[in-house]
N, CA and C atoms as a LAMMPS dump frame, in Angstrom:
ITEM: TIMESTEP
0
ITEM: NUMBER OF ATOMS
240
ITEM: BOX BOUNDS ff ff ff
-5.0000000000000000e+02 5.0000000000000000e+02
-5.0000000000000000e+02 5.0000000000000000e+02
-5.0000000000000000e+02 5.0000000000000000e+02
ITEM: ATOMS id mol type element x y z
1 1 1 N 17.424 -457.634 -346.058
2 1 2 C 17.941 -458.816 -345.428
3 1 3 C 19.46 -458.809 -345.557
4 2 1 N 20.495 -459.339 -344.375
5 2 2 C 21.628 -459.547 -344.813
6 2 3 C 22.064 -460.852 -344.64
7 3 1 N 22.858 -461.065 -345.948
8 3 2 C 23.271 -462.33 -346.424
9 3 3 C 24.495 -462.449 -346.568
10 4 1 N 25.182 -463.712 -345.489
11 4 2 C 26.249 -464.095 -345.442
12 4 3 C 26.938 -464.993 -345.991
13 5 1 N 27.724 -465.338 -346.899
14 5 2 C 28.351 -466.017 -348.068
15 5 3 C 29.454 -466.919 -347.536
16 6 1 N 29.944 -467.834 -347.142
17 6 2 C 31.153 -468.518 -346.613
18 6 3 C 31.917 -468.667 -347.752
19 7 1 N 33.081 -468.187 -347.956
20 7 2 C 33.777 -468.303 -349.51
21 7 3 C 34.78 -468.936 -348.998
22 8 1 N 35.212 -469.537 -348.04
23 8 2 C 36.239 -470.31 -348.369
24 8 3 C 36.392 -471.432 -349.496
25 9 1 N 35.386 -472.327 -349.771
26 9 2 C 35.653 -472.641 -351.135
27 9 3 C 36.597 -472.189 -352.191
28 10 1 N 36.564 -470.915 -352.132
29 10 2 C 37.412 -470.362 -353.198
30 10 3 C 38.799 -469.754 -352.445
31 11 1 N 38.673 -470.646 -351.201
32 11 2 C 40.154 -470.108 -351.04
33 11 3 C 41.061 -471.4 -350.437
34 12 1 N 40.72 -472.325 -351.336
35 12 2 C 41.445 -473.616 -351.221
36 12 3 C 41.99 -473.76 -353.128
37 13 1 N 42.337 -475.244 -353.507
38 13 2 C 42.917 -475.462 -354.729
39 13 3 C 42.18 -475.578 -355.475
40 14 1 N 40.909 -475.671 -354.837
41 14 2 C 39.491 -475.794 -355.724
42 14 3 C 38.888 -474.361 -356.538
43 15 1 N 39.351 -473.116 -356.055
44 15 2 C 39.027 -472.113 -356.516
45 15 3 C 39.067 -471.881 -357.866
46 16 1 N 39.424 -473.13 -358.662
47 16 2 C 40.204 -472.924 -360.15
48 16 3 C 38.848 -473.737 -360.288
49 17 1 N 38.315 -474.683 -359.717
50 17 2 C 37.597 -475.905 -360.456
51 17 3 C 36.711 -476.084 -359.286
52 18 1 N 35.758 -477.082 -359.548
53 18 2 C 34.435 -477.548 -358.768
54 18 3 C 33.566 -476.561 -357.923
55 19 1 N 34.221 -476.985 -356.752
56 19 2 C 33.38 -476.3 -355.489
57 19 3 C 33.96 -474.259 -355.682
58 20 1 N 35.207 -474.385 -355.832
59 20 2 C 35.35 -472.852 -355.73
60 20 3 C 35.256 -472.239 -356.893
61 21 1 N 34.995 -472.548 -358.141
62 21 2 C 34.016 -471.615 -359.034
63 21 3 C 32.759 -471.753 -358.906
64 22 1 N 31.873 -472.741 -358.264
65 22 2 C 30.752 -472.748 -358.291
66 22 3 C 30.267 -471.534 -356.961
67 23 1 N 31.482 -471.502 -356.156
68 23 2 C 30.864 -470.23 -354.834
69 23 3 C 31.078 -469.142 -355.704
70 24 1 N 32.034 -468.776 -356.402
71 24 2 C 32.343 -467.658 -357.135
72 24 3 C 31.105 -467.236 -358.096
73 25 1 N 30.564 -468.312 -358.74
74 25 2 C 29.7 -467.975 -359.753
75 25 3 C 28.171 -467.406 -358.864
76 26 1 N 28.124 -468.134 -357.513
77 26 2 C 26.888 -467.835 -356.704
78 26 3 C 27.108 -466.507 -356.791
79 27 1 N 28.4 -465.993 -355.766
80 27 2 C 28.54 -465.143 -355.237
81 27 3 C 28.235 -463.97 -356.36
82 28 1 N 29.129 -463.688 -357.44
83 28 2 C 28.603 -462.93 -358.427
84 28 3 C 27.261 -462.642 -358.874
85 29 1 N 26.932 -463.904 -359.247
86 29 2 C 25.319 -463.386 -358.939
87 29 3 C 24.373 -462.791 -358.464
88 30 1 N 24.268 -463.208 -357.219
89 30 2 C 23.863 -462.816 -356.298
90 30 3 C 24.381 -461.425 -355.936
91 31 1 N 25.288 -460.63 -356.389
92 31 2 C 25.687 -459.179 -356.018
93 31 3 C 24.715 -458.731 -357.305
94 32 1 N 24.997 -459.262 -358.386
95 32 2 C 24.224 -458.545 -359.48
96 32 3 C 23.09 -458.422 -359.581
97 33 1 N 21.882 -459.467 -358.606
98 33 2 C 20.57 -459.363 -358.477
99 33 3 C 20.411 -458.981 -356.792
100 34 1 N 21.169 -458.542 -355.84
101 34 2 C 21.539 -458.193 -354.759
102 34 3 C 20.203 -457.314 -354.316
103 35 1 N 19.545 -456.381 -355.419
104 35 2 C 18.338 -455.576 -354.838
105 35 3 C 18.69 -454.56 -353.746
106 36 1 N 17.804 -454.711 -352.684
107 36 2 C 18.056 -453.703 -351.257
108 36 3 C 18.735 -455.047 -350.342
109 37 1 N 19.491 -455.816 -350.456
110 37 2 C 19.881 -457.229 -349.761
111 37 3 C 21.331 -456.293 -349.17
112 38 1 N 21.628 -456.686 -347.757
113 38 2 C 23.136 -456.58 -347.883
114 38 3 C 23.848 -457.968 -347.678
115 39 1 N 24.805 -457.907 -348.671
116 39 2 C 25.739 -458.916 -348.595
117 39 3 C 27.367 -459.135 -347.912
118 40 1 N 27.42 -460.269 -347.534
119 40 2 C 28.611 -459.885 -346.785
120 40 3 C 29.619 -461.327 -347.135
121 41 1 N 30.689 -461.403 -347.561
122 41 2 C 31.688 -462.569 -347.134
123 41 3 C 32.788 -462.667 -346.431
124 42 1 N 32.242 -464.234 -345.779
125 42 2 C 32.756 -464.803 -344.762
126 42 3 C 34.287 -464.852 -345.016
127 43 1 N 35.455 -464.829 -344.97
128 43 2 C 36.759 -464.721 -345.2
129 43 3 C 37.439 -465.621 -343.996
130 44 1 N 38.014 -466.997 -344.757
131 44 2 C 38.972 -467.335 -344.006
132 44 3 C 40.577 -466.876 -343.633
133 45 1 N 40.97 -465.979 -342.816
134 45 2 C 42.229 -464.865 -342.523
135 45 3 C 43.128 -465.629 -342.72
136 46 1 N 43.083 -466.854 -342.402
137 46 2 C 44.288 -467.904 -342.217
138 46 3 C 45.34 -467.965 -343.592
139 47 1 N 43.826 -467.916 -344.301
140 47 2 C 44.712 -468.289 -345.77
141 47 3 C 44.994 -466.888 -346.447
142 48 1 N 45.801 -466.086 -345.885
143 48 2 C 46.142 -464.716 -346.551
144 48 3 C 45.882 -464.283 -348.123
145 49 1 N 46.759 -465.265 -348.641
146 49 2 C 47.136 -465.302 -349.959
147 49 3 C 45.706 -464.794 -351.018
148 50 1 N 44.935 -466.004 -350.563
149 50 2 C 43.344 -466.417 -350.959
150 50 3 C 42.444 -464.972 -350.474
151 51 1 N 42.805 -464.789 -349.376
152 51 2 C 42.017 -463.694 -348.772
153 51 3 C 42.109 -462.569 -349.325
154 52 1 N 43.225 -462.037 -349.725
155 52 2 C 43.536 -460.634 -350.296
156 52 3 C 42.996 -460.73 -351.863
157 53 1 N 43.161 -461.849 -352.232
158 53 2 C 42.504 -462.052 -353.836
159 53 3 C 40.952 -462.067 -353.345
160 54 1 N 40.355 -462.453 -352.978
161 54 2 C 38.822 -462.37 -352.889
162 54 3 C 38.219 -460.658 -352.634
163 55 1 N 38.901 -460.347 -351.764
164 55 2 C 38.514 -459.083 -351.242
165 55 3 C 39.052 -457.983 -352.535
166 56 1 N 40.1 -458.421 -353.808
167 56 2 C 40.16 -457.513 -354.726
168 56 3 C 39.587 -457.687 -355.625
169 57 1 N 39.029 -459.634 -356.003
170 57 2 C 37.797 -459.677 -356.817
171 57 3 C 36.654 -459.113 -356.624
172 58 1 N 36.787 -458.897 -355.622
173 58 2 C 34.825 -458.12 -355.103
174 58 3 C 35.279 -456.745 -354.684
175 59 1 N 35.679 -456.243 -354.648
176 59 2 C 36.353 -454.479 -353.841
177 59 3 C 35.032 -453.794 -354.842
178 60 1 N 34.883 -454.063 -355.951
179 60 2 C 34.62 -452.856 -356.989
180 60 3 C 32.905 -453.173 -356.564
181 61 1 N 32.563 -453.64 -356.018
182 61 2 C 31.117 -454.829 -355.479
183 61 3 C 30.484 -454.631 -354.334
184 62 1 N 31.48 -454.564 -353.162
185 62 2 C 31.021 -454.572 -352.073
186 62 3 C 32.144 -453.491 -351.486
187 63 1 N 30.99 -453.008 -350.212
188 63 2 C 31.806 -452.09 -349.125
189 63 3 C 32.784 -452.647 -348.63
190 64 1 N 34.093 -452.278 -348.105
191 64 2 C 34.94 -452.664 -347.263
192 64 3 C 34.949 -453.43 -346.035
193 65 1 N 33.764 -452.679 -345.64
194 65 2 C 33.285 -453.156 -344.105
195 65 3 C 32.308 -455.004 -344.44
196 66 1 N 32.181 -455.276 -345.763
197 66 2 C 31.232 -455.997 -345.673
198 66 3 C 32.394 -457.567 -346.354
199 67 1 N 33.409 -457.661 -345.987
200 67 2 C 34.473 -458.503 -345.982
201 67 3 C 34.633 -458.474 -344.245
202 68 1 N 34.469 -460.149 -344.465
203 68 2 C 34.501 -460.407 -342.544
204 68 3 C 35.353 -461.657 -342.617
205 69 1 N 36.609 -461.249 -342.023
206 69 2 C 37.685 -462.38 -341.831
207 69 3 C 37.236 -462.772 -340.866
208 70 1 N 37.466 -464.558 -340.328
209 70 2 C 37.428 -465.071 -339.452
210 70 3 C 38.599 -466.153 -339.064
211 71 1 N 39.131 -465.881 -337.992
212 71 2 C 40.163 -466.904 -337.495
213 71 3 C 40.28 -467.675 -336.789
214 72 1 N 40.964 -469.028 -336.826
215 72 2 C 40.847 -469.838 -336.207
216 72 3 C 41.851 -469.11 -334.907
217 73 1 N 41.451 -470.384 -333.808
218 73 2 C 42.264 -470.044 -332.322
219 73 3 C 43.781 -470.875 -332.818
220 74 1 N 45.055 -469.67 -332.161
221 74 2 C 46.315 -470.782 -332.265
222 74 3 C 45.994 -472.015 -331.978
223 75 1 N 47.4 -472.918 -332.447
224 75 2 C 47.234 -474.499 -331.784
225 75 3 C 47.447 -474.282 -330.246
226 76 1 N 47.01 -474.863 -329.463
227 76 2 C 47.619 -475.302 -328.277
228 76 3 C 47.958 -476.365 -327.747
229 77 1 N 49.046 -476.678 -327.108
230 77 2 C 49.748 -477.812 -327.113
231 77 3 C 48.24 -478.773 -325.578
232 78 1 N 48.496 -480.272 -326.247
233 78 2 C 47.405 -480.978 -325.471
234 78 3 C 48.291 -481.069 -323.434
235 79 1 N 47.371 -480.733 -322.519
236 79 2 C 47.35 -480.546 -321.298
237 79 3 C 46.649 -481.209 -320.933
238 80 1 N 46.842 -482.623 -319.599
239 80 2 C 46.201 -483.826 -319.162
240 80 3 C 45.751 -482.634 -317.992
């Protein structure tokens, strides 16, 4: 089965406390009882900073390919 993880949680101010150690603690887990599962996280691109730290907490964990940034669309200005 493959299983997709949304970690932005841990890539807001919360990553220290509440919601983003509690994705962190899933996420770990879940690689360590992972089985024949593939796993994959969701990566918000926007937040660079956050992004490059997640993908070096897990590098030693997961394939390369199995880090999936996703981006929002630019702003665009409102048109009547």
């Amino acid at each position: 089965m493959r299983i997709c993880i949304d970690v932005q949680g841990m890539q807001t101010g919360s990553r220290f406390r509440g919601i983003g150690r509690w994705v962190q603690g899933l996420v770990q887990g879940m690689l360590r009882n992972k089985g024949e599962h593939e796993i994959f996280l969701i990566i918000n691109g926007e937040l660079k900073e956050s992004a490059f730290a997640i993908r070096k907490k897990f590098q030693n964990l997961l394939p390369s390919d199995h880090f999936i940034e996703w981006h929002v669309p630019a702003p665009r200005a409102f048109r009547e």
